[in-house]
Steps between C-alpha positions, in 0.01 A plus 500: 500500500611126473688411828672165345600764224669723730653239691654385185645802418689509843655194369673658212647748777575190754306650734422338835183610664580340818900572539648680763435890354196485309386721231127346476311857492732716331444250261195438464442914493732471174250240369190719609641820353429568129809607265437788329796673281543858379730417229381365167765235465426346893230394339718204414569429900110440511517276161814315719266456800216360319737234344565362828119420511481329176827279614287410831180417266720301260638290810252445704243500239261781640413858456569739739283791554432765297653797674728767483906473509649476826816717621583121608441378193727784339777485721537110454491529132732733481765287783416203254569716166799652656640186601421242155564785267772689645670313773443165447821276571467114418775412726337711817112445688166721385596840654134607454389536874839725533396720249166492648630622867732775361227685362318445806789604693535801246159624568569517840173204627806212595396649879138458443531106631211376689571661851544798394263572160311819465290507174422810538896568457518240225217686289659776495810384363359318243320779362813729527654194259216511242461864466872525449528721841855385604867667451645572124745207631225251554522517864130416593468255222602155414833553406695784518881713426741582711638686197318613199380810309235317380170548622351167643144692498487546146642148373259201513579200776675278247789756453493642863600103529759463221676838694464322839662206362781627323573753820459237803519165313772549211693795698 
């Protein structure tokens, strides 16, 4: 996997690899870690992800490598996506890297900073994400309900968003 790739993706999330709390191998396990998607219609997460690489290609005039879409690559897509088609305010700074952090925060790996990362721990609840193994509410996954009858297991991540938004954003 390209490293100058992956740093430039930390970019879009403002990421600083050498601030105070660092996040360098939780995130670099979100790079390492193929996305895979049990609904038909995440397929568009993936299609999200992969844009990111031809942006990177475009700029920098290179191709990155051929491999599969990252849960990093996912989850920033989506924060970007979330924040240019949805939330976007002209008058207000790129909320991106917030959008970013909440769903890390929501899947419960904001603890797993440097000092005290397990990957073993972080495995394990990435593939309780992907195979759709968390609470009807979404609690487990990237965004969540405090109230709903819906069932966040059954909807694809787009609308699991659009609900987290209207319930914690627009509330």
């Amino acid at each position: 996997m390209d490293r100058l790739y992956f740093e430039w993706l930390l970019e879009i999330i403002e990421y600083n690899p050498d601030g105070p709390e660092t996040h360098n191998a939780l995130l670099w396990h979100l790079y390492g870690t193929p996305f895979y998607y049990l609904k038909d219609t995440d397929e568009n997460r993936v299609f999200d992800g992969l844009k990111l690489r031809e942006e990177y290609d475009e700029y920098f005039a290179e191709t990155t490598s051929d491999f599969p879409c990252s849960v990093l690559e996912v989850l920033i897509a989506l924060a970007k996506r979330c924040e240019e088609d949805i939330m976007e305010d002209p008058d207000s700074e790129d909320k991106t890297p917030q959008w970013f952090w909440i769903m890390i925060q929501n899947l419960g790996l904001l603890s797993m900073d440097d000092a005290h990362y397990d990957g073993r721990y972080v495995q394990k609840v990435l593939t309780k994400f992907m195979n759709r193994e968390y609470g009807p509410d979404g609690r487990g996954s990237i965004f969540y309900s405090n109230n709903t009858d819906r069932d966040f297991r059954t909807a694809d991540l787009w609308y699991q968003m659009c609900w987290y938004l209207v319930e914690h954003v627009y509330a």
